[in-house]
C-alpha positions as CSV (number, residue, x, y, z in Angstrom):
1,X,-33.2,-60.5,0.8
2,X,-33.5,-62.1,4.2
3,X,-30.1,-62.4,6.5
4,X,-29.0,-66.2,5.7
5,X,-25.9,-67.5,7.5
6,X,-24.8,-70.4,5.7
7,X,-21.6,-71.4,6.8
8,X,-19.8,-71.2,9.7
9,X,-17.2,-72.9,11.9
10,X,-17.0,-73.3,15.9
11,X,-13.9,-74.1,17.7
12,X,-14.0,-74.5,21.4
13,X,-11.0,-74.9,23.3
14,X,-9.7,-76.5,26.5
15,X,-6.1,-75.8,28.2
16,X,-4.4,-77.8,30.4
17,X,-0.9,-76.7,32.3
18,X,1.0,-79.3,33.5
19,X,4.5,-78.1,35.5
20,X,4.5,-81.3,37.9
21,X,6.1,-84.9,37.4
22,X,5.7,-86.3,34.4
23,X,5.8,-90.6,33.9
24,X,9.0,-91.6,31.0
25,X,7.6,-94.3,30.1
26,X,3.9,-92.4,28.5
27,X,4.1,-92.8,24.8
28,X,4.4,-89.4,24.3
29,X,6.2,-88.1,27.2
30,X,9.1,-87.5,25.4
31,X,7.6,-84.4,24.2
32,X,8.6,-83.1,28.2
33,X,11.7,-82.7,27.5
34,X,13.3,-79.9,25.9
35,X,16.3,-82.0,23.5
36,X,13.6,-84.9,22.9
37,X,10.6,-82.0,22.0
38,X,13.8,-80.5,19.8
39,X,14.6,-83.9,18.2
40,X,10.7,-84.9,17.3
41,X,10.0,-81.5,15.1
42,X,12.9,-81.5,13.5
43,X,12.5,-85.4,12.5
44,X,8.9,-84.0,11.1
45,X,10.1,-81.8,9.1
46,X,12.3,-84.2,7.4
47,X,9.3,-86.1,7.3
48,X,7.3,-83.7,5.1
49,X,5.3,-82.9,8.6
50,X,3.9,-85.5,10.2
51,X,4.6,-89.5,11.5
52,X,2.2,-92.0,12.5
53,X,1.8,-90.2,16.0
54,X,2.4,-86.3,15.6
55,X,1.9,-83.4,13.0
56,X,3.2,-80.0,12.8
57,X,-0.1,-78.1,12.3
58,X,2.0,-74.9,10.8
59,X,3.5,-77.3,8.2
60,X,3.5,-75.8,4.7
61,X,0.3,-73.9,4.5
62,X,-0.3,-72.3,1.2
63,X,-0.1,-69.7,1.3
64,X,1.0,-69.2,4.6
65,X,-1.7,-69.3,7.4
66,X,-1.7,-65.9,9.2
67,X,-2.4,-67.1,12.2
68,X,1.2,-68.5,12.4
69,X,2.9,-65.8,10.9
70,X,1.8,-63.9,13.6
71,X,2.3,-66.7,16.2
72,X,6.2,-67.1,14.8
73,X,6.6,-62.8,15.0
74,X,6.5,-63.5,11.0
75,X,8.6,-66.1,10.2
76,X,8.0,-68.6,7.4
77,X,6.4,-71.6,9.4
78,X,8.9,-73.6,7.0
79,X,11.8,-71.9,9.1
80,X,10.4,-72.9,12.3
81,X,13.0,-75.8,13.7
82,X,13.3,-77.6,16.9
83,X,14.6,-75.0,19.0
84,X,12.8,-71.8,17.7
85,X,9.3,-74.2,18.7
86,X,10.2,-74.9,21.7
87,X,10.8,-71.2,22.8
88,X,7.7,-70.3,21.1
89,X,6.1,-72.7,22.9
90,X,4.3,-74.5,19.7
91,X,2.3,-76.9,20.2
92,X,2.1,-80.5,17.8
93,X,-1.2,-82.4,16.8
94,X,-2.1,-85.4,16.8
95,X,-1.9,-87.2,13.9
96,X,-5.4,-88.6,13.5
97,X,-8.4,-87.5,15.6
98,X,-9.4,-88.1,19.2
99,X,-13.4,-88.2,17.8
100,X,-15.8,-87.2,14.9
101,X,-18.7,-85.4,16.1
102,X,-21.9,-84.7,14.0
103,X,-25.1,-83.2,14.9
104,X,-28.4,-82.7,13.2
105,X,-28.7,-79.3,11.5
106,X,-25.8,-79.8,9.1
107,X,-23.1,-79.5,12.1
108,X,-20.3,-82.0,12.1
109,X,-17.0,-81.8,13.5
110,X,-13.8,-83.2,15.1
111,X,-11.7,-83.2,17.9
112,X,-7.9,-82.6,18.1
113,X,-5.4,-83.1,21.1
114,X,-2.5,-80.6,20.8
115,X,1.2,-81.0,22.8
116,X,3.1,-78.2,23.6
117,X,6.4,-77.4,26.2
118,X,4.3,-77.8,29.2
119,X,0.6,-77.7,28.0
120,X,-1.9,-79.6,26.4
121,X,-5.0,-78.9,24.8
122,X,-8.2,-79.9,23.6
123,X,-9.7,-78.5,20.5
124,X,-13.2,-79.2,19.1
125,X,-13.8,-78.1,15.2
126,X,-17.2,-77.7,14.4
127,X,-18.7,-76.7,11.1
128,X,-22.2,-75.7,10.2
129,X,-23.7,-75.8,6.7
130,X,-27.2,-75.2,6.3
131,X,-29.2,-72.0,5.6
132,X,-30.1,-70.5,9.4
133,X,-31.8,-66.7,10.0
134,X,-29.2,-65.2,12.5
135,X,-31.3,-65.6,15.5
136,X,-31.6,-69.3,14.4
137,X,-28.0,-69.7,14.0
138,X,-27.2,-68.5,17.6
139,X,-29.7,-71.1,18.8
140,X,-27.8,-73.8,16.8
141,X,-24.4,-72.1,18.0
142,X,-25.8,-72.8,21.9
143,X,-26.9,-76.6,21.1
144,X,-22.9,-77.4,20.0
145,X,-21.8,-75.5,23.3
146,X,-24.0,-76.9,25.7
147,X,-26.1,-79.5,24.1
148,X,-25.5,-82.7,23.4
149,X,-23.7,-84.5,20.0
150,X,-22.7,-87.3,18.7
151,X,-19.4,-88.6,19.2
152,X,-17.6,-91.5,17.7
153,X,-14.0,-92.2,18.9
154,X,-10.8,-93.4,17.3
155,X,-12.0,-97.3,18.4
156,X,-15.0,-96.8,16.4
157,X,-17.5,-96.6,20.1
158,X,-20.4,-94.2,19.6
159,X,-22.2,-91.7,22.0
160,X,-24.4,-88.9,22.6
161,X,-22.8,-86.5,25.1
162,X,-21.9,-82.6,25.7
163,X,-18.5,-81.7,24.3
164,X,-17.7,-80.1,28.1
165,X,-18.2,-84.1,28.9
166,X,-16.4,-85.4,25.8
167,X,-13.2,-82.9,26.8
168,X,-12.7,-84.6,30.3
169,X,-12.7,-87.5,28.6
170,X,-10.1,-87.3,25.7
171,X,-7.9,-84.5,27.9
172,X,-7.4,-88.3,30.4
173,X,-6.6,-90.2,27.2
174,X,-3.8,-87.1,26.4
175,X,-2.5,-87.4,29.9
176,X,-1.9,-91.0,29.6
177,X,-0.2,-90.1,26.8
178,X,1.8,-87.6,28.1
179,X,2.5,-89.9,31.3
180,X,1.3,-87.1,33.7
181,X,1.0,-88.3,37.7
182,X,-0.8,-85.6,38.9
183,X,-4.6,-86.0,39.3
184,X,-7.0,-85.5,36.7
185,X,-8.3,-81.9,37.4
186,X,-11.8,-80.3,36.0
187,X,-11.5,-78.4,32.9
188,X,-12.6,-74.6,33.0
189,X,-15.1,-73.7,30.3
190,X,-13.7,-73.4,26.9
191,X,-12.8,-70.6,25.2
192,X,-14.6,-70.4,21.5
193,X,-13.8,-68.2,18.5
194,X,-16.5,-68.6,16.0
195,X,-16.2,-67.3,12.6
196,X,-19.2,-66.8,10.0
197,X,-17.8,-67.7,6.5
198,X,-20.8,-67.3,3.9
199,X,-24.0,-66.1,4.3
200,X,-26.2,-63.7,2.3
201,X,-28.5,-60.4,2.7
202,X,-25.7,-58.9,5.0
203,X,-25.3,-55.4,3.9
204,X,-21.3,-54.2,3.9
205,X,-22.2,-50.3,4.1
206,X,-23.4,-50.1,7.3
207,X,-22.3,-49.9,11.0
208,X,-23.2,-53.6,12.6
209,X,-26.3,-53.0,14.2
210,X,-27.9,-53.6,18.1
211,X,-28.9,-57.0,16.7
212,X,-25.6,-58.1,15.3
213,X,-23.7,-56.7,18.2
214,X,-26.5,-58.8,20.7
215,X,-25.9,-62.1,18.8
216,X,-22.1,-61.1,18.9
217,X,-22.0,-61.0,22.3
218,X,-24.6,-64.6,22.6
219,X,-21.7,-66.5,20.9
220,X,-19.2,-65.3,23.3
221,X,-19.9,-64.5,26.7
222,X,-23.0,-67.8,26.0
223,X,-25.8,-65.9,28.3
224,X,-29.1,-68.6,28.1
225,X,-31.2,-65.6,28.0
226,X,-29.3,-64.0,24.9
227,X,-33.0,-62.5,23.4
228,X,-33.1,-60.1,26.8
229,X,-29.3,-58.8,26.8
230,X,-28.8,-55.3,26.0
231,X,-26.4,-54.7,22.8
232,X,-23.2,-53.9,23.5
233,X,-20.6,-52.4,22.6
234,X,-17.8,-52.4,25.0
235,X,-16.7,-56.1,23.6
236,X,-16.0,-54.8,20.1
237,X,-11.9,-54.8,19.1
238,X,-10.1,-52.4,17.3
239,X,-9.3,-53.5,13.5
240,X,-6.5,-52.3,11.5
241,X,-8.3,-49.6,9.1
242,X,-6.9,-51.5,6.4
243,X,-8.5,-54.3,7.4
244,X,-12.0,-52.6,8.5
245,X,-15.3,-51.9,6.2
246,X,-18.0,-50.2,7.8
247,X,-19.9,-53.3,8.4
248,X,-17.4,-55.5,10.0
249,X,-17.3,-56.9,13.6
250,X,-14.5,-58.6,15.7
251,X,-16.1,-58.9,19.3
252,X,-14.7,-60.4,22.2
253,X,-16.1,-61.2,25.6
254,X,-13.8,-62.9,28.6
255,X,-13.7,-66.4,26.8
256,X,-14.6,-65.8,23.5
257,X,-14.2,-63.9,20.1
258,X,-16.9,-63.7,17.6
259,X,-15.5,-63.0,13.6
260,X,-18.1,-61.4,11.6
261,X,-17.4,-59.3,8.6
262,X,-19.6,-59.4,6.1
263,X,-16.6,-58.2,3.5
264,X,-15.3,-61.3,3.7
265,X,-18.4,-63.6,3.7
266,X,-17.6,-65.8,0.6
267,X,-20.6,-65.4,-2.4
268,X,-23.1,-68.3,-2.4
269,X,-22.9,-70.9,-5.7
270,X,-24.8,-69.1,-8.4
271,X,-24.7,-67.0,-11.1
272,X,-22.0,-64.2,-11.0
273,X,-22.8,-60.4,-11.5
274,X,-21.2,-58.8,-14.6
Protein backbone atom coordinates (compact mmCIF):
# COMPACT_ATOMS: atom_id res chain seq x y z
CA UNK A 1 0.00 0.00 0.00
CA UNK A 2 1.12 3.48 -1.06
CA UNK A 3 2.07 6.19 1.96
CA UNK A 4 -1.31 8.26 2.31
CA UNK A 5 -1.30 11.10 4.86
CA UNK A 6 -4.77 11.75 5.55
CA UNK A 7 -5.04 13.93 8.37
CA UNK A 8 -3.05 16.40 9.75
CA UNK A 9 -3.10 19.69 11.71
CA UNK A 10 -0.81 22.92 11.31
CA UNK A 11 -0.40 25.50 14.01
CA UNK A 12 1.72 28.43 13.40
CA UNK A 13 2.50 30.82 15.93
CA UNK A 14 3.23 34.51 16.52
CA UNK A 15 4.66 36.04 19.92
CA UNK A 16 4.41 39.39 20.94
CA UNK A 17 6.35 40.89 24.30
CA UNK A 18 4.97 43.85 25.48
CA UNK A 19 6.95 45.40 28.90
CA UNK A 20 6.20 49.15 27.95
CA UNK A 21 3.02 51.37 28.91
CA UNK A 22 -0.04 49.97 28.52
CA UNK A 23 -3.55 52.32 27.85
CA UNK A 24 -6.45 51.58 31.06
CA UNK A 25 -8.98 52.24 29.29
CA UNK A 26 -8.33 49.05 26.31
CA UNK A 27 -11.09 46.61 26.81
CA UNK A 28 -8.90 44.12 27.91
CA UNK A 29 -6.05 45.89 29.54
CA UNK A 30 -7.08 44.85 32.69
CA UNK A 31 -5.45 41.66 31.98
CA UNK A 32 -1.88 43.99 32.74
CA UNK A 33 -2.30 43.91 35.98
CA UNK A 34 -1.38 41.30 38.28
CA UNK A 35 -4.73 41.53 41.08
CA UNK A 36 -7.14 42.33 37.88
CA UNK A 37 -5.31 39.10 35.65
CA UNK A 38 -5.91 37.30 39.39
CA UNK A 39 -9.53 38.49 39.61
CA UNK A 40 -10.55 37.54 35.76
CA UNK A 41 -9.44 33.56 36.06
CA UNK A 42 -10.67 33.08 39.07
CA UNK A 43 -14.26 34.67 38.02
CA UNK A 44 -13.85 31.92 34.93
CA UNK A 45 -13.66 29.33 36.83
CA UNK A 46 -16.76 30.10 38.61
CA UNK A 47 -18.03 30.54 35.30
CA UNK A 48 -17.48 26.94 34.13
CA UNK A 49 -14.48 28.59 31.96
CA UNK A 50 -15.22 31.12 29.93
CA UNK A 51 -17.40 34.74 29.55
CA UNK A 52 -18.39 36.57 26.62
CA UNK A 53 -14.80 37.95 26.19
CA UNK A 54 -12.14 35.29 27.57
CA UNK A 55 -11.64 31.43 28.02
CA UNK A 56 -9.35 29.41 29.95
CA UNK A 57 -7.99 27.12 27.23
CA UNK A 58 -6.70 24.43 30.06
CA UNK A 59 -10.38 24.34 31.42
CA UNK A 60 -11.54 20.84 32.11
CA UNK A 61 -10.02 18.69 29.40
CA UNK A 62 -10.96 15.14 29.58
CA UNK A 63 -8.97 13.58 30.27
CA UNK A 64 -6.54 16.05 31.02
CA UNK A 65 -4.54 17.50 28.02
CA UNK A 66 -0.80 16.70 28.56
CA UNK A 67 0.27 19.56 27.25
CA UNK A 68 -0.91 21.40 30.42
CA UNK A 69 0.05 18.97 32.82
CA UNK A 70 3.35 19.48 31.82
CA UNK A 71 2.90 23.32 31.42
CA UNK A 72 1.42 23.37 35.27
CA UNK A 73 4.66 20.94 36.55
CA UNK A 74 1.57 18.32 36.73
CA UNK A 75 -1.01 19.89 38.35
CA UNK A 76 -4.69 19.25 37.59
CA UNK A 77 -5.53 22.27 35.22
CA UNK A 78 -8.80 22.30 37.57
CA UNK A 79 -6.32 23.44 40.40
CA UNK A 80 -4.94 26.16 38.51
CA UNK A 81 -6.37 29.60 40.22
CA UNK A 82 -5.61 33.16 39.77
CA UNK A 83 -2.36 33.36 41.36
CA UNK A 84 -0.70 30.04 40.39
CA UNK A 85 -1.56 31.44 36.44
CA UNK A 86 -0.18 34.37 36.76
CA UNK A 87 3.30 33.00 37.99
CA UNK A 88 3.01 30.44 35.30
CA UNK A 89 2.53 32.97 33.09
CA UNK A 90 -0.78 31.27 31.30
CA UNK A 91 -2.03 32.71 28.82
CA UNK A 92 -6.32 33.21 28.24
CA UNK A 93 -8.17 32.95 24.74
CA UNK A 94 -10.33 34.63 23.29
CA UNK A 95 -13.61 33.62 23.43
CA UNK A 96 -14.67 33.47 19.84
CA UNK A 97 -12.23 33.66 16.83
CA UNK A 98 -10.27 36.52 15.34
CA UNK A 99 -10.91 34.61 11.63
CA UNK A 100 -11.99 31.29 9.86
CA UNK A 101 -9.60 30.39 7.18
CA UNK A 102 -10.25 27.70 4.52
CA UNK A 103 -8.26 26.65 1.62
CA UNK A 104 -8.77 24.32 -1.29
CA UNK A 105 -7.33 20.85 -0.71
CA UNK A 106 -9.52 20.04 2.33
CA UNK A 107 -7.52 22.69 4.59
CA UNK A 108 -9.58 24.92 6.84
CA UNK A 109 -8.76 26.55 9.94
CA UNK A 110 -8.99 29.31 12.60
CA UNK A 111 -7.29 31.91 14.20
CA UNK A 112 -6.96 32.52 18.00
CA UNK A 113 -5.59 35.59 20.00
CA UNK A 114 -4.10 34.51 23.39
CA UNK A 115 -3.34 37.03 26.69
CA UNK A 116 -0.82 36.26 28.96
CA UNK A 117 1.26 38.42 31.99
CA UNK A 118 3.08 40.43 29.55
CA UNK A 119 2.56 38.68 26.10
CA UNK A 120 0.32 38.14 23.47
CA UNK A 121 0.02 35.79 20.79
CA UNK A 122 -1.36 34.81 17.63
CA UNK A 123 -2.16 31.32 16.78
CA UNK A 124 -3.38 29.95 13.46
CA UNK A 125 -5.10 26.18 13.54
CA UNK A 126 -5.10 24.59 10.47
CA UNK A 127 -6.38 21.23 9.52
CA UNK A 128 -5.94 19.07 6.53
CA UNK A 129 -8.25 16.23 5.42
CA UNK A 130 -7.80 14.80 2.20
CA UNK A 131 -5.74 11.81 1.03
CA UNK A 132 -2.03 13.42 0.00
CA UNK A 133 1.34 11.17 -1.04
CA UNK A 134 3.91 12.56 1.49
CA UNK A 135 5.78 14.59 -0.91
CA UNK A 136 2.27 16.09 -1.83
CA UNK A 137 1.47 16.82 1.64
CA UNK A 138 4.69 18.93 2.19
CA UNK A 139 3.70 20.95 -0.90
CA UNK A 140 0.18 21.54 0.60
CA UNK A 141 2.08 22.11 4.15
CA UNK A 142 4.20 25.14 2.16
CA UNK A 143 0.86 26.68 0.47
CA UNK A 144 -0.71 27.24 4.26
CA UNK A 145 2.82 28.79 5.36
CA UNK A 146 3.49 31.00 2.63
CA UNK A 147 0.69 30.96 0.24
CA UNK A 148 -2.23 32.60 0.24
CA UNK A 149 -6.00 31.59 2.04
CA UNK A 150 -9.01 32.65 2.68
CA UNK A 151 -9.90 34.50 5.54
CA UNK A 152 -13.19 35.66 6.85
CA UNK A 153 -13.22 37.80 10.10
CA UNK A 154 -15.38 38.07 13.19
CA UNK A 155 -17.48 41.15 11.02
CA UNK A 156 -18.15 38.66 8.48
CA UNK A 157 -15.47 40.69 5.59
CA UNK A 158 -13.74 38.14 3.41
CA UNK A 159 -10.14 37.96 1.87
CA UNK A 160 -7.48 36.17 0.19
CA UNK A 161 -4.13 36.84 1.95
CA UNK A 162 -0.97 35.03 3.52
CA UNK A 163 -1.39 34.19 7.21
CA UNK A 164 2.24 36.14 7.87
CA UNK A 165 -0.21 39.14 6.43
CA UNK A 166 -3.41 38.08 8.33
CA UNK A 167 -1.07 37.99 11.78
CA UNK A 168 -0.07 41.76 11.55
CA UNK A 169 -3.34 42.36 11.15
CA UNK A 170 -5.28 40.66 14.08
CA UNK A 171 -1.94 41.02 16.50
CA UNK A 172 -3.14 45.30 15.90
CA UNK A 173 -6.75 44.38 16.69
CA UNK A 174 -5.16 42.39 20.15
CA UNK A 175 -3.18 45.56 20.87
CA UNK A 176 -6.06 47.68 20.75
CA UNK A 177 -7.41 45.44 22.94
CA UNK A 178 -4.89 45.25 25.21
CA UNK A 179 -4.48 49.20 25.11
CA UNK A 180 -0.74 49.01 24.18
CA UNK A 181 1.05 52.62 23.17
CA UNK A 182 3.95 51.45 21.86
CA UNK A 183 4.17 51.14 18.01
CA UNK A 184 3.05 48.35 16.04
CA UNK A 185 6.32 46.36 15.46
CA UNK A 186 6.89 43.45 12.55
CA UNK A 187 6.17 40.01 13.61
CA UNK A 188 9.14 37.45 13.25
CA UNK A 189 8.25 34.40 11.39
CA UNK A 190 6.13 31.93 13.20
CA UNK A 191 7.05 29.09 14.82
CA UNK A 192 4.83 25.81 13.55
CA UNK A 193 4.48 22.37 15.20
CA UNK A 194 2.78 20.17 12.74
CA UNK A 195 1.41 16.91 13.74
CA UNK A 196 0.37 14.01 11.21
CA UNK A 197 -2.72 12.26 12.83
CA UNK A 198 -3.93 9.39 10.35
CA UNK A 199 -2.51 8.26 7.44
CA UNK A 200 -1.90 4.68 5.95
CA UNK A 201 0.94 2.47 4.39
CA UNK A 202 3.41 3.86 7.15
CA UNK A 203 5.29 0.89 8.39
CA UNK A 204 5.93 1.04 12.51
CA UNK A 205 9.04 -1.45 12.35
CA UNK A 206 11.40 0.47 10.85
CA UNK A 207 13.85 3.38 11.51
CA UNK A 208 12.23 6.69 9.71
CA UNK A 209 13.97 6.85 6.65
CA UNK A 210 16.19 9.75 4.46
CA UNK A 211 12.79 10.58 3.02
CA UNK A 212 10.79 10.94 6.12
CA UNK A 213 13.58 12.67 7.86
CA UNK A 214 13.92 15.22 4.49
CA UNK A 215 10.10 16.04 4.60
CA UNK A 216 10.66 16.30 8.47
CA UNK A 217 12.96 18.83 8.16
CA UNK A 218 10.71 20.69 4.92
CA UNK A 219 7.93 21.39 7.53
CA UNK A 220 10.25 22.87 9.96
CA UNK A 221 13.15 24.73 8.97
CA UNK A 222 10.43 25.58 5.45
CA UNK A 223 13.58 25.45 2.76
CA UNK A 224 11.68 26.32 -0.90
CA UNK A 225 13.99 23.94 -2.39
CA UNK A 226 13.05 21.02 0.23
CA UNK A 227 13.40 18.17 -2.96
CA UNK A 228 17.44 19.09 -2.98
CA UNK A 229 18.10 19.15 1.02
CA UNK A 230 20.18 16.42 2.27
CA UNK A 231 18.35 14.25 5.15
CA UNK A 232 19.17 14.92 8.27
CA UNK A 233 19.53 13.93 11.27
CA UNK A 234 20.84 16.32 13.70
CA UNK A 235 17.13 17.87 14.19
CA UNK A 236 15.76 14.63 15.57
CA UNK A 237 14.76 14.83 19.68
CA UNK A 238 15.27 12.34 22.13
CA UNK A 239 11.91 10.40 23.15
CA UNK A 240 11.26 8.75 26.34
CA UNK A 241 11.84 4.86 25.37
CA UNK A 242 8.54 4.41 26.75
CA UNK A 243 7.15 6.55 24.50
CA UNK A 244 9.38 5.50 21.28
CA UNK A 245 8.64 2.61 18.50
CA UNK A 246 11.23 2.14 15.98
CA UNK A 247 9.45 4.16 13.51
CA UNK A 248 8.66 7.21 15.26
CA UNK A 249 9.94 10.82 14.60
CA UNK A 250 9.89 14.01 16.74
CA UNK A 251 12.19 16.60 14.76
CA UNK A 252 12.86 20.03 15.42
CA UNK A 253 14.57 22.73 13.53
CA UNK A 254 15.19 26.53 15.03
CA UNK A 255 11.35 27.43 14.65
CA UNK A 256 9.64 24.37 14.29
CA UNK A 257 8.82 20.81 15.45
CA UNK A 258 7.48 18.15 13.20
CA UNK A 259 5.27 15.14 15.19
CA UNK A 260 5.33 11.98 13.22
CA UNK A 261 4.91 8.60 14.70
CA UNK A 262 3.32 6.39 12.81
CA UNK A 263 2.25 4.28 16.25
CA UNK A 264 0.02 6.71 16.94
CA UNK A 265 -1.52 7.46 13.40
CA UNK A 266 -5.24 6.69 14.17
CA UNK A 267 -6.73 3.61 11.65
CA UNK A 268 -8.71 4.85 8.63
CA UNK A 269 -12.77 4.11 8.66
CA UNK A 270 -13.09 0.59 7.52
CA UNK A 271 -13.29 -2.77 8.40
CA UNK A 272 -11.32 -3.85 11.57
CA UNK A 273 -8.80 -6.86 11.64
CA UNK A 274 -9.77 -9.70 13.90
Amino acid sequence: MAATIRVYRLSLIWTDVELGRFDQTGHLSKLRRRADFETTIDALRLAHGRDTDLRLPWWRKVPPHFFWLYYFNSLLPDRIDGAKAWKALAPVQLSVPLARLDMSGGVSGEVRGYIAPQSAAIVAEVKGVSALSPDAWVEQCHAIRGGRLNVTGQDGTAGSMRLQEAAVTFQARLRSLLGQKTAERALSEPFTVITVLQADGIPVDREPSKDVRRRAHAVTAWPSAWRQVAADTSGSIKLRQRDLTKSDLLYGATRGRAIWMPSRFQPTDGPSAS
